[in-house]
N, CA, C and O atoms as CSV, one atom per row, in Angstrom:
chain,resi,resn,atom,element,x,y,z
A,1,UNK,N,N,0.838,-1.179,0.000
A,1,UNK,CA,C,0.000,0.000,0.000
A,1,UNK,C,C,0.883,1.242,0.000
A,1,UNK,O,O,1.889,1.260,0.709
A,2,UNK,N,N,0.554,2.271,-0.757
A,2,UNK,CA,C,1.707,3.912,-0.543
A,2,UNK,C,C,1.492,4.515,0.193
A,2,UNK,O,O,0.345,4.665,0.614
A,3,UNK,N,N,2.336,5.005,0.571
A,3,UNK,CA,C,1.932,5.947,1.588
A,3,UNK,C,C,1.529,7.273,1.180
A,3,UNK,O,O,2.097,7.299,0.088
A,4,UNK,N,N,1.108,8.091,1.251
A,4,UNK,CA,C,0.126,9.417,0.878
A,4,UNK,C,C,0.587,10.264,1.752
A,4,UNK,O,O,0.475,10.069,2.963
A,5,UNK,N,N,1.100,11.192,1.294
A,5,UNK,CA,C,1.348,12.860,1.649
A,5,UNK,C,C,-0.062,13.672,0.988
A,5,UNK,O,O,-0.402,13.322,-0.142
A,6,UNK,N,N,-0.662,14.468,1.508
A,6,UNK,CA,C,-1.222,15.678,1.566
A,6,UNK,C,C,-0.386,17.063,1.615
A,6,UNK,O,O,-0.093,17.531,2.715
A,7,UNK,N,N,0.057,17.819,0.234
A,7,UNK,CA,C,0.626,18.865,0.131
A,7,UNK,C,C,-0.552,19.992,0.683
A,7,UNK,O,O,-1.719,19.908,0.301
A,8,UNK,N,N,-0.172,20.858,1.455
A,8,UNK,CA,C,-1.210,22.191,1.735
A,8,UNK,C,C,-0.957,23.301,1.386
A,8,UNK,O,O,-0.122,23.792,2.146
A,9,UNK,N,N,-1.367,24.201,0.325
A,9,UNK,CA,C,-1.135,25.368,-0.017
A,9,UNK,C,C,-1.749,26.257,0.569
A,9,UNK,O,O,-2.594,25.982,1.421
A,10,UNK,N,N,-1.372,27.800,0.146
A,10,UNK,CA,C,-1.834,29.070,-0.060
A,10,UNK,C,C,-2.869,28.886,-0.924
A,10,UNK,O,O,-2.900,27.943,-1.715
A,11,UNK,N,N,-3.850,29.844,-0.822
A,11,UNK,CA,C,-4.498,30.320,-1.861
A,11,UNK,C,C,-4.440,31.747,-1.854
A,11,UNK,O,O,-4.747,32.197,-2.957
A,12,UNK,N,N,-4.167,32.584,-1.043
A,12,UNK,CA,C,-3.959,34.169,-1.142
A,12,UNK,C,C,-2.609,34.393,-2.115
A,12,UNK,O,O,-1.479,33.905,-2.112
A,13,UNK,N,N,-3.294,35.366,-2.935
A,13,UNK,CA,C,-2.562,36.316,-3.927
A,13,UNK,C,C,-2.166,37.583,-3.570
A,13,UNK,O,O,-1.335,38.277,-4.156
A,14,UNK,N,N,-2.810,37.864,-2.558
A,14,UNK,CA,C,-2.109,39.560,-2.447
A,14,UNK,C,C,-1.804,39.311,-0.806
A,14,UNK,O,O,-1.963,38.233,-0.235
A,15,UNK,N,N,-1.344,40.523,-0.201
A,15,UNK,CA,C,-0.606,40.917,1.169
A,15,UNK,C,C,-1.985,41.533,1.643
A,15,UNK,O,O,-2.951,41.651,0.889
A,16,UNK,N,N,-1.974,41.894,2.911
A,16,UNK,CA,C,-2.913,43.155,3.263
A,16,UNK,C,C,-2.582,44.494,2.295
A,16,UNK,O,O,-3.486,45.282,2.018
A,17,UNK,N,N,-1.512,44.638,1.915
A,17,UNK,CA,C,-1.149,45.752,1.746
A,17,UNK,C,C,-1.643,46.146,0.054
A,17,UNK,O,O,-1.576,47.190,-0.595
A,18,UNK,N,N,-2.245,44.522,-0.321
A,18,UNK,CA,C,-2.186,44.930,-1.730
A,18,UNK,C,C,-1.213,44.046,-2.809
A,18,UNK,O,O,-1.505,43.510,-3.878
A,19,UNK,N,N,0.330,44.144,-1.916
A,19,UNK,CA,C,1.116,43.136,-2.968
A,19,UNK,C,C,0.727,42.336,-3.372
A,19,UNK,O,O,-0.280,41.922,-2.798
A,20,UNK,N,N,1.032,41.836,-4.155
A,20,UNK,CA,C,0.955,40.343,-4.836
A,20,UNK,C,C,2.226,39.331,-4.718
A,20,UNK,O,O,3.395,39.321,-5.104
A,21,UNK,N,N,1.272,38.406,-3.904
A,21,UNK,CA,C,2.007,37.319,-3.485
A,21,UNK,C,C,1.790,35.623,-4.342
A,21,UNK,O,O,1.653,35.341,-5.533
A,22,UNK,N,N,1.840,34.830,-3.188
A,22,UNK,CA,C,1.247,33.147,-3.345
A,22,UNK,C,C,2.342,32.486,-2.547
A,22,UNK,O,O,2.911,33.060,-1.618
A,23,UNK,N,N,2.577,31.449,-2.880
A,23,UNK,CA,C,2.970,30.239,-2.461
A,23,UNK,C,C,4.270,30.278,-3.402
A,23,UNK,O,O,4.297,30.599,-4.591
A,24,UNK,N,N,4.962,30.018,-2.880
A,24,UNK,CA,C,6.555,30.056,-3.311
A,24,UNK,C,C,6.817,28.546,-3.979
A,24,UNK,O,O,6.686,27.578,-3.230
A,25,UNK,N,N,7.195,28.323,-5.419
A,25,UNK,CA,C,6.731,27.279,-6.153
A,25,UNK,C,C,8.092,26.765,-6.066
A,25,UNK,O,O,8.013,26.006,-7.032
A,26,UNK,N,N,9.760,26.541,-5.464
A,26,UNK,CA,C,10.331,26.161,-5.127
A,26,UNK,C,C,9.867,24.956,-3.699
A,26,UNK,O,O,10.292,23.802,-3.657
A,27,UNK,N,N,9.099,25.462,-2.833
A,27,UNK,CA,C,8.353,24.650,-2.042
A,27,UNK,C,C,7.668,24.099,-2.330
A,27,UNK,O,O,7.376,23.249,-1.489
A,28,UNK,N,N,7.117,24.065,-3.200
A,28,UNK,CA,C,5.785,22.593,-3.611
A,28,UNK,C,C,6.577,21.614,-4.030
A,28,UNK,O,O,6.676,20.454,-3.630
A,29,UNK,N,N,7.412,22.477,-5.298
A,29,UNK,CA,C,8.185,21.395,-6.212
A,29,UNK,C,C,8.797,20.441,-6.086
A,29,UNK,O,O,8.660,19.275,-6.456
A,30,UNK,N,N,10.138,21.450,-5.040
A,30,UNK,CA,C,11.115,20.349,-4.561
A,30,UNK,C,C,10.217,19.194,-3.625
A,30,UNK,O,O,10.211,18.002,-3.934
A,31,UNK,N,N,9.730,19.547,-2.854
A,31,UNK,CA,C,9.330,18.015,-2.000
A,31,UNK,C,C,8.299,17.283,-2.812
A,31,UNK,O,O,8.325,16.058,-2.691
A,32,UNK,N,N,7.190,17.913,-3.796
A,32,UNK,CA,C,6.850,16.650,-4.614
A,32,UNK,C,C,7.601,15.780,-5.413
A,32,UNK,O,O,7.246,14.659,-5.777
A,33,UNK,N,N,8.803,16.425,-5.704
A,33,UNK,CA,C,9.575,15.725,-6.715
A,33,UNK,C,C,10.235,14.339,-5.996
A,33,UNK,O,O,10.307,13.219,-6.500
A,34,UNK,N,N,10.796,14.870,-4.358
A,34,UNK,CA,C,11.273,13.978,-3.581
A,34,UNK,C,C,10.326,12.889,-3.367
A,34,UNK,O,O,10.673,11.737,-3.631
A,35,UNK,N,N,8.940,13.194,-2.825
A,35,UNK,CA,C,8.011,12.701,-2.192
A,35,UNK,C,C,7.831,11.246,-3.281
A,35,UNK,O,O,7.727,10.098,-2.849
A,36,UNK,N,N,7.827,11.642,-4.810
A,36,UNK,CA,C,7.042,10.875,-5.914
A,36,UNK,C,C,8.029,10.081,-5.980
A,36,UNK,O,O,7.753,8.884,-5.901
A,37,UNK,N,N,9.579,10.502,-6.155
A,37,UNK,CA,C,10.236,9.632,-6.283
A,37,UNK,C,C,10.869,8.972,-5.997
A,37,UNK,O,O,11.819,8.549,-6.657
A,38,UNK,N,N,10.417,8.528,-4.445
A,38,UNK,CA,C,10.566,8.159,-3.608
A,38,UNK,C,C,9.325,6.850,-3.128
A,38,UNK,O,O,9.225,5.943,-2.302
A,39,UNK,N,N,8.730,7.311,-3.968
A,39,UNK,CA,C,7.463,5.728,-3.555
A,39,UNK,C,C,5.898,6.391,-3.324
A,39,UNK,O,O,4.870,5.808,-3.669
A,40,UNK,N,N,5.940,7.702,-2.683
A,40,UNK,CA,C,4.839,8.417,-1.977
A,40,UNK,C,C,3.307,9.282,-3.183
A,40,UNK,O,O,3.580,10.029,-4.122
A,41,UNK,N,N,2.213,8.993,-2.883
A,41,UNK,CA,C,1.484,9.580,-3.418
A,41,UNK,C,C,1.263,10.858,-3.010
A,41,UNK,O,O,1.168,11.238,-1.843
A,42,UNK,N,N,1.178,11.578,-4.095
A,42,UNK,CA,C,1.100,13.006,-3.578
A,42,UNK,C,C,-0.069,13.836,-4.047
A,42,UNK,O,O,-0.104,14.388,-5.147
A,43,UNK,N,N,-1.247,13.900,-2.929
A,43,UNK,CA,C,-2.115,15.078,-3.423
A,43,UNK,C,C,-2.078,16.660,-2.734
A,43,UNK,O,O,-1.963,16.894,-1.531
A,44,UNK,N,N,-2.259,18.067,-4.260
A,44,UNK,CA,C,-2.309,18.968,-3.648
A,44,UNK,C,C,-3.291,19.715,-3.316
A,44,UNK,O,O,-4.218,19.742,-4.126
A,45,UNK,N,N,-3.402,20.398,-2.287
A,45,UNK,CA,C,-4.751,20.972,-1.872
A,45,UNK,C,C,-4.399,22.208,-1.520
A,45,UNK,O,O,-3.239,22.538,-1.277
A,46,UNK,N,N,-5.423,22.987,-1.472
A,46,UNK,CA,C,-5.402,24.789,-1.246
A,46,UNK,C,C,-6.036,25.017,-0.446
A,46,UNK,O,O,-6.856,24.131,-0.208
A,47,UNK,N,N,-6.102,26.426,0.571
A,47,UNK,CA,C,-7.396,26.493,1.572
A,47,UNK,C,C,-8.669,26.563,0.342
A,47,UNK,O,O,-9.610,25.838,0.666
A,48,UNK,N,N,-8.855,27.203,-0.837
A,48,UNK,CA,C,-10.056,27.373,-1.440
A,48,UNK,C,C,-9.981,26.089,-2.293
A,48,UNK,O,O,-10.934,25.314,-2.376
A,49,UNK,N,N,-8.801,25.899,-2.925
A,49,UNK,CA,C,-9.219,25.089,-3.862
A,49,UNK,C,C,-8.618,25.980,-5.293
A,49,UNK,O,O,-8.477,27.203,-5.269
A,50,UNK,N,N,-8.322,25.175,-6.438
A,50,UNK,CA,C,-8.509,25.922,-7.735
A,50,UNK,C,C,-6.313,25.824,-7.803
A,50,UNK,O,O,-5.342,25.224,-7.343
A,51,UNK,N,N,-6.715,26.878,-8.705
A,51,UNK,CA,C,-5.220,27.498,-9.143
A,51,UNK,C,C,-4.412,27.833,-7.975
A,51,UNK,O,O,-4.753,28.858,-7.383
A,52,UNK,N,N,-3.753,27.405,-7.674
A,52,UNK,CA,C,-2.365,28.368,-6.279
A,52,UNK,C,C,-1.436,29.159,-6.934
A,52,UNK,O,O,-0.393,28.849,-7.510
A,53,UNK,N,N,-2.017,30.310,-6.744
A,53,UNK,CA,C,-0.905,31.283,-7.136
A,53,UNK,C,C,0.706,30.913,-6.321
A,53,UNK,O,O,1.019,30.462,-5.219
A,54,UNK,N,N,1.404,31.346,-7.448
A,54,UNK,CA,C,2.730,31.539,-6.998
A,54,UNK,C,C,3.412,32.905,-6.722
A,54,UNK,O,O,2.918,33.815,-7.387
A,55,UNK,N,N,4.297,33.219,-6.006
A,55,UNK,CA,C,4.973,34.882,-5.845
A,55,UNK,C,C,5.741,34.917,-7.080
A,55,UNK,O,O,6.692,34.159,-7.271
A,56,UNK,N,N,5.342,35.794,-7.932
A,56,UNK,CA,C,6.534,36.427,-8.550
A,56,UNK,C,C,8.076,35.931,-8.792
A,56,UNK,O,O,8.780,35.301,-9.581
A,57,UNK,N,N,8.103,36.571,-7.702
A,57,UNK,CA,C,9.888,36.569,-6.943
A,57,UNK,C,C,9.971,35.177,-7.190
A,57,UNK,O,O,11.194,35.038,-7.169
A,58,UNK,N,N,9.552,34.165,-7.388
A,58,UNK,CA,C,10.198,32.383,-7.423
A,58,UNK,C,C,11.074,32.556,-8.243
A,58,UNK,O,O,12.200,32.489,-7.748
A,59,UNK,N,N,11.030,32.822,-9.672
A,59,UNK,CA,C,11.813,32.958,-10.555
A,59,UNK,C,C,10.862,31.961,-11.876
A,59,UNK,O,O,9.748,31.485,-11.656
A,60,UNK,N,N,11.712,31.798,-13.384
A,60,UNK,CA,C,11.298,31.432,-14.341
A,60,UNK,C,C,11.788,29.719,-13.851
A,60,UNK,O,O,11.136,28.710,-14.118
A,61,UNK,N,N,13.016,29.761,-13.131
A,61,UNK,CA,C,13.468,28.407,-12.946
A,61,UNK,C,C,12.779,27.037,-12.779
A,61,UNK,O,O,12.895,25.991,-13.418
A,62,UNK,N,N,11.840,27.461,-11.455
A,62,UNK,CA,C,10.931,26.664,-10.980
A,62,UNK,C,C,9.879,26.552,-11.340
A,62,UNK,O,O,9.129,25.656,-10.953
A,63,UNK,N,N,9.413,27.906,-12.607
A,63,UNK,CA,C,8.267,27.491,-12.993
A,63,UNK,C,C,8.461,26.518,-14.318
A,63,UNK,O,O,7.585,25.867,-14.888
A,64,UNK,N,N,9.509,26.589,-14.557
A,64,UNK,CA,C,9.912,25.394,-15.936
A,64,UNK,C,C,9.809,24.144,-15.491
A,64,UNK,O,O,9.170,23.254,-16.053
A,65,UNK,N,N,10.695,24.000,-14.046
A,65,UNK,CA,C,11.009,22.238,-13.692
A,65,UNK,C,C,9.707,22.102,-12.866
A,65,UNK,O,O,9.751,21.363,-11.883
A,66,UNK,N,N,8.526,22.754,-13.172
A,66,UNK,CA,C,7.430,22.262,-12.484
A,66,UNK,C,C,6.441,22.026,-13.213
A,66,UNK,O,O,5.354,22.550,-12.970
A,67,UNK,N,N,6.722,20.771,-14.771
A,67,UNK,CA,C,6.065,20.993,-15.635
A,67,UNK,C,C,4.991,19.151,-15.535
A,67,UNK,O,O,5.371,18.414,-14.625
A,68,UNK,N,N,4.096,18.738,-16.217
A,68,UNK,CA,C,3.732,17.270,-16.340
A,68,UNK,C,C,2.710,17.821,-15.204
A,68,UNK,O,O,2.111,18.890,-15.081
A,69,UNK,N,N,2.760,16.730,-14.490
A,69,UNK,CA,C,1.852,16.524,-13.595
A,69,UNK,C,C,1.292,17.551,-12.329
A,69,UNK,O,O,0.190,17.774,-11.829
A,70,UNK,N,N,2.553,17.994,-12.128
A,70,UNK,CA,C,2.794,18.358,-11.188
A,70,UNK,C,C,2.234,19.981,-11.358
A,70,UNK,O,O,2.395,20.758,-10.417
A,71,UNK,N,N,1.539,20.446,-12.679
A,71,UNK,CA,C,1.179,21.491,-13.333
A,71,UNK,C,C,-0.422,21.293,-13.285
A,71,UNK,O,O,-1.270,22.126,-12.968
A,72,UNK,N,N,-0.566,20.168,-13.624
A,72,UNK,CA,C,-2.022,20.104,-13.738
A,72,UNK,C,C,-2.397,19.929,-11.979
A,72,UNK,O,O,-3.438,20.400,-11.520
A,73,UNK,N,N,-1.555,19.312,-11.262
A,73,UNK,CA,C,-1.980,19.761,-9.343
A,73,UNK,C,C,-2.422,20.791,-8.622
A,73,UNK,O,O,-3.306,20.919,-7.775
A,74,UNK,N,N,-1.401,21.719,-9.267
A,74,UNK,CA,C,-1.375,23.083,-8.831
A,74,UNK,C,C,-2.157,24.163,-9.575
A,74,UNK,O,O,-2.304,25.274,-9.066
A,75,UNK,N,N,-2.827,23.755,-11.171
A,75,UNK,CA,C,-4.200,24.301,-11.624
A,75,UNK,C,C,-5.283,23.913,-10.996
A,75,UNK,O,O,-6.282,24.626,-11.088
A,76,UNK,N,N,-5.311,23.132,-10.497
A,76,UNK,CA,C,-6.767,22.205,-10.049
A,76,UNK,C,C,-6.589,21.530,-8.652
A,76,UNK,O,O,-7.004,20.378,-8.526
A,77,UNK,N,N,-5.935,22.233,-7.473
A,77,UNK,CA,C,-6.051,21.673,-6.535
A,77,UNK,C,C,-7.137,21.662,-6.249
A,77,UNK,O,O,-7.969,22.416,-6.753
A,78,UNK,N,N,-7.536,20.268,-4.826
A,78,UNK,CA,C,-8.566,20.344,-4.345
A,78,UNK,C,C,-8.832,21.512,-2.932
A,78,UNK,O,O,-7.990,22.028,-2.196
A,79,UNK,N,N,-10.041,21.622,-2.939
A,79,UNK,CA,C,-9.851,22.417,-1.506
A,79,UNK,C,C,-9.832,21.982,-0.338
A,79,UNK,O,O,-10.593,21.014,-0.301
A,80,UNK,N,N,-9.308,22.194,0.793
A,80,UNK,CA,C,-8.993,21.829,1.734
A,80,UNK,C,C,-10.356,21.094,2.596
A,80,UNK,O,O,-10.515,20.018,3.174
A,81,UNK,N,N,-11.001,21.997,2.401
A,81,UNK,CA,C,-12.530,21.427,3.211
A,81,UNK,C,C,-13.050,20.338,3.046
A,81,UNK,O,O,-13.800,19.774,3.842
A,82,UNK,N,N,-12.578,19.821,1.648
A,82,UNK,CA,C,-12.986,18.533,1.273
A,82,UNK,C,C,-12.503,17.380,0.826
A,82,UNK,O,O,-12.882,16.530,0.020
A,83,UNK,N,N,-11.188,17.596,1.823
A,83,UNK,CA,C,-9.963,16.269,1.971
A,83,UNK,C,C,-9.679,15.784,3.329
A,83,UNK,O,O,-8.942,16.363,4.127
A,84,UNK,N,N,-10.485,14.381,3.600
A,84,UNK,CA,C,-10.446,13.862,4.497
A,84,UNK,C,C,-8.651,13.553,4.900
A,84,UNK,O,O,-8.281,12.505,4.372
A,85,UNK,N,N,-7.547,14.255,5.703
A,85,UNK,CA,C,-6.443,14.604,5.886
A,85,UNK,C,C,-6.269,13.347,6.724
A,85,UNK,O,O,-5.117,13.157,7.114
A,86,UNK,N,N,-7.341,12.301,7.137
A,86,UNK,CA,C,-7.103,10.904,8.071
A,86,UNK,C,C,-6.777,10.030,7.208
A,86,UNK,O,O,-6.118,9.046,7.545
A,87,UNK,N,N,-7.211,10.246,5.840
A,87,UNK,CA,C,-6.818,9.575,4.706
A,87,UNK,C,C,-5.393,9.465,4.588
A,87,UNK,O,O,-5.092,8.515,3.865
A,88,UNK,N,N,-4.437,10.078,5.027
A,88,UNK,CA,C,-2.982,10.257,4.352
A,88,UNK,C,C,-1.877,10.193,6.129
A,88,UNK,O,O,-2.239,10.454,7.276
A,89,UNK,N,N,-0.852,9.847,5.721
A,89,UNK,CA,C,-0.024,9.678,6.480
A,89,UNK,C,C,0.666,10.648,6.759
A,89,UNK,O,O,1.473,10.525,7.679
A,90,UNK,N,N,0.541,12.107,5.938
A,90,UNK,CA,C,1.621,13.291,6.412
A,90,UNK,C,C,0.435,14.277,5.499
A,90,UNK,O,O,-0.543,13.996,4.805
A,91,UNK,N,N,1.068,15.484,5.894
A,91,UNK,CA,C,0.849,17.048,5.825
A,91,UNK,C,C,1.990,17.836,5.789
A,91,UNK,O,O,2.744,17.933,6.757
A,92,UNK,N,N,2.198,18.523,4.510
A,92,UNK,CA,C,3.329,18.929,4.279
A,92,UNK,C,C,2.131,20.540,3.784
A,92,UNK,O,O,1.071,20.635,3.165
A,93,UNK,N,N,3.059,21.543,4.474
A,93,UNK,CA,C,3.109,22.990,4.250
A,93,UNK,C,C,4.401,23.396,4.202
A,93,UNK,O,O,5.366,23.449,4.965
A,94,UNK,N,N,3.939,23.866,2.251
A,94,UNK,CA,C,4.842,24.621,2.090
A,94,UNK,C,C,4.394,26.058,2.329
A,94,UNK,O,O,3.331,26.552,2.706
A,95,UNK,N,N,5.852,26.670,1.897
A,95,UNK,CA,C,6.401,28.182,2.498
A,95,UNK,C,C,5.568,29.227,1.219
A,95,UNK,O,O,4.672,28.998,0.406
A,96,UNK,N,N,6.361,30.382,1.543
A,96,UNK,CA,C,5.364,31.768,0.624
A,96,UNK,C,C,4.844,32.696,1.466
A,96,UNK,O,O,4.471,32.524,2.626
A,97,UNK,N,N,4.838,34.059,0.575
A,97,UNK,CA,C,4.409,34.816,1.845
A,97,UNK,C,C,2.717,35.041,1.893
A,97,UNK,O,O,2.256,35.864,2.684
A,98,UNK,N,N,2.011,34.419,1.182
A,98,UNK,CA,C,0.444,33.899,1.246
A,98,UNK,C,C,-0.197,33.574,2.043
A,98,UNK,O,O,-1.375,33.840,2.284
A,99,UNK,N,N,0.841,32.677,2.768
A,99,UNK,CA,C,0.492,31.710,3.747
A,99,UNK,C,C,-0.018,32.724,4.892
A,99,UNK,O,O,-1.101,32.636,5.471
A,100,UNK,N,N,0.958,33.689,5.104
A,100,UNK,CA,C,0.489,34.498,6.424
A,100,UNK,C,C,-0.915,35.126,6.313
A,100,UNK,O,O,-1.542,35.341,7.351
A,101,UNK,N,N,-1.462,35.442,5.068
A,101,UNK,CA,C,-2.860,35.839,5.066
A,101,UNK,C,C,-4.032,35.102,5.139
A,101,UNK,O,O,-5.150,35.595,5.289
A,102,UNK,N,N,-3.773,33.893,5.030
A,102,UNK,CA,C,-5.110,32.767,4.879
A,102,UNK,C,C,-4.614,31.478,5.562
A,102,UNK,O,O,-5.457,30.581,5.526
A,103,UNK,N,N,-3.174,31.084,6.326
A,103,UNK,CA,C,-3.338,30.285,7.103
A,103,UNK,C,C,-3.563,30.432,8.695
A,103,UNK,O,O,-3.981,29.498,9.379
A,104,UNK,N,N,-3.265,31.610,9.171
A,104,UNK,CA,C,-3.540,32.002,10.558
A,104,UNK,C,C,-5.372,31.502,10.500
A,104,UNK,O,O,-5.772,30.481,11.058
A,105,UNK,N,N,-6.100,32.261,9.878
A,105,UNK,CA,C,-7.989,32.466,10.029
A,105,UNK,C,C,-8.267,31.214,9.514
A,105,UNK,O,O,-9.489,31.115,9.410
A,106,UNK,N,N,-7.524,29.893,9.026
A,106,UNK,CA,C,-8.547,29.164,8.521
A,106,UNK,C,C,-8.561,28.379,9.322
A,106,UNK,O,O,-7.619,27.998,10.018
A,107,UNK,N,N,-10.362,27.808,9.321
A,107,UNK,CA,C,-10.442,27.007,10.269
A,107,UNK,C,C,-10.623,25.634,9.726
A,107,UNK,O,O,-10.954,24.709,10.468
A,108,UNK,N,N,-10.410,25.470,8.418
A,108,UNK,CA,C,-10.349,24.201,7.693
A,108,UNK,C,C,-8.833,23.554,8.056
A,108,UNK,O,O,-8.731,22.341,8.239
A,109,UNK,N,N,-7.914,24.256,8.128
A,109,UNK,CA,C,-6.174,24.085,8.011
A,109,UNK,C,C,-5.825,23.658,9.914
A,109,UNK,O,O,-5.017,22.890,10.436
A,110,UNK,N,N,-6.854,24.565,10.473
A,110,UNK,CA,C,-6.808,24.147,12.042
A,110,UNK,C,C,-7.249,23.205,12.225
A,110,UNK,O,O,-6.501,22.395,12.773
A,111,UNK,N,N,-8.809,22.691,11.868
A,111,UNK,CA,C,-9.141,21.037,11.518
A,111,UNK,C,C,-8.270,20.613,11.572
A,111,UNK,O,O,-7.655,20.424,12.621
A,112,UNK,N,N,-7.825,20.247,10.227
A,112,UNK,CA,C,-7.035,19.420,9.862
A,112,UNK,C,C,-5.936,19.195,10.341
A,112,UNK,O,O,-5.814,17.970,10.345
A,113,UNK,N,N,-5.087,19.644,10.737
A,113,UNK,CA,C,-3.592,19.571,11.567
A,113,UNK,C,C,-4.033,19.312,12.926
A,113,UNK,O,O,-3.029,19.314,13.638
A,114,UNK,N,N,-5.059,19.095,13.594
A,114,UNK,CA,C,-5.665,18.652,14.659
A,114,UNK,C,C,-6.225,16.950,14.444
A,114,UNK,O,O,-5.821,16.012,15.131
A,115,UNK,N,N,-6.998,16.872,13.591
A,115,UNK,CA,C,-6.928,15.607,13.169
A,115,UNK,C,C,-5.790,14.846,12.794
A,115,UNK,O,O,-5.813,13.628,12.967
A,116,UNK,N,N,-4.355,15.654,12.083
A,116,UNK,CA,C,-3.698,14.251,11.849
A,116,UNK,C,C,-2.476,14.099,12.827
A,116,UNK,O,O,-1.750,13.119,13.000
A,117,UNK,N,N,-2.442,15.663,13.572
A,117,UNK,CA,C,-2.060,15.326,15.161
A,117,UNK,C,C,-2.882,13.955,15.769
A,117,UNK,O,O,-2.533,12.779,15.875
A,118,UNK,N,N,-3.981,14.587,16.072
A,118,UNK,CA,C,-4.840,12.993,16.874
A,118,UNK,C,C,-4.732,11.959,16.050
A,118,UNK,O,O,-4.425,10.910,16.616
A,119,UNK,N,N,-4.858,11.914,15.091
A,119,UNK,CA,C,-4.644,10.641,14.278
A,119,UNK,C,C,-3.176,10.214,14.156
A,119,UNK,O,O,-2.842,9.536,13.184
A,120,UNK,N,N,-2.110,10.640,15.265
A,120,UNK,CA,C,-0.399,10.335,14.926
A,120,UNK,C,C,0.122,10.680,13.550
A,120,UNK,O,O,1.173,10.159,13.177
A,121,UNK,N,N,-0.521,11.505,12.779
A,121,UNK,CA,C,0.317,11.329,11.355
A,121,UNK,C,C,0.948,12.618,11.736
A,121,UNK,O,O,0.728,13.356,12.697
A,122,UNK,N,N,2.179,12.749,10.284
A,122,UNK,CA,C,3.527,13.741,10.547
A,122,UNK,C,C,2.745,15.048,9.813
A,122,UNK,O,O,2.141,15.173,8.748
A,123,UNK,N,N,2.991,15.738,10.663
A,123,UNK,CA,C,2.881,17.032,10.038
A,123,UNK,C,C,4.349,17.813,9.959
A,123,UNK,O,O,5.086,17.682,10.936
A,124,UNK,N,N,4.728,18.482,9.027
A,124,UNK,CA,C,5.623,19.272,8.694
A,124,UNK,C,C,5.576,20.555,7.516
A,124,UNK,O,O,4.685,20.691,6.677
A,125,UNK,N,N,6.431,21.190,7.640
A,125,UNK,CA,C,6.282,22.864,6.498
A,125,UNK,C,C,7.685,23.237,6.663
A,125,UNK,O,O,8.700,22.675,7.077
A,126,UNK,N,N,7.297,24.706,6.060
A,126,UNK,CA,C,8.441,24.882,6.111
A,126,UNK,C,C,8.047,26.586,5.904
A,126,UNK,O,O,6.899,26.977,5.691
A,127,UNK,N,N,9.192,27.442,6.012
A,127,UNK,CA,C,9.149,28.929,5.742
A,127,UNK,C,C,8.230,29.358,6.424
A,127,UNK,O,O,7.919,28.828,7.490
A,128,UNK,N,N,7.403,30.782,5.753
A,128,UNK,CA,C,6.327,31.135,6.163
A,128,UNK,C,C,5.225,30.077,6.848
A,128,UNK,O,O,4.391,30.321,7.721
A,129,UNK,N,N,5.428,29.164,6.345
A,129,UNK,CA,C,3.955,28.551,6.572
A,129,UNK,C,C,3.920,27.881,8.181
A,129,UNK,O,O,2.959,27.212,8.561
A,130,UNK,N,N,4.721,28.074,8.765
A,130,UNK,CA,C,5.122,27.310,10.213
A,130,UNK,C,C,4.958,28.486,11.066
A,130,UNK,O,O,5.179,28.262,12.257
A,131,UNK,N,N,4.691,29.446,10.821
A,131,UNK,CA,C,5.177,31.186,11.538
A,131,UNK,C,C,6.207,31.849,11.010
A,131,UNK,O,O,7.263,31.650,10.409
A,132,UNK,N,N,5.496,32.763,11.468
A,132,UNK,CA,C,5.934,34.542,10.890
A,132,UNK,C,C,6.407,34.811,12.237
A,132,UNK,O,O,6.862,35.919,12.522
């Protein structure tokens, strides 16, 4: 049987201030790339759901080596509200400065990291997405 990671994104595009942000696409990438090829199923999810914006600032780099599959994930994630997170053995949050606008208030992302706490599974992130 595989084991299943649950990737958790951003879905905020802008700052309070207006900037325009997302989810820093060096963080999705690199650990799906590890995750897949490594044995692990990998689904991605957003607090809303849909497209996850990326920041700008990533560069052209990562948006090239983030091409196949791993393109059509991050057009069409699912939304968070409606991924049973007991289903999967880990929770991975990645970084971006997005994260600070829509992961503090959600109460789908608090669910969930409560459930796979109680349920013993690994939660981990990284950057922004762990605290500001």
């Amino acid at each position: 049987m595989s084991k299943k990671i649950l990737v958790i994104a951003t879905s905020a595009d802008k700052l309070s201030d207006g900037k325009e942000t997302g989810c820093w696409m060096e963080e999705v990438a690199a650990p799906y790339f590890v995750f897949t090829e490594n044995g692990y199923e990998v689904t991605i999810a957003s607090i809303k759901g849909g497209e996850i914006p990326f920041d700008e600032e990533c560069g052209e780099g990562w948006r090239q080596a983030s091409r196949g599959m791993l393109v059509q994930l991050v057009t069409e994630s699912k939304a968070l509200a409606d991924v049973n997170v007991l289903d999967y053995d880990a929770v991975f949050l990645p970084g971006g400065h997005g994260t600070v606008v829509d992961f503090p208030g959600s109460e789908a992302l608090a669910q969930a990291l409560g459930s796979m706490k109680a349920g013993l599974g690994v939660v981990s992130g990284r950057s922004y997405s762990v605290g500001h």
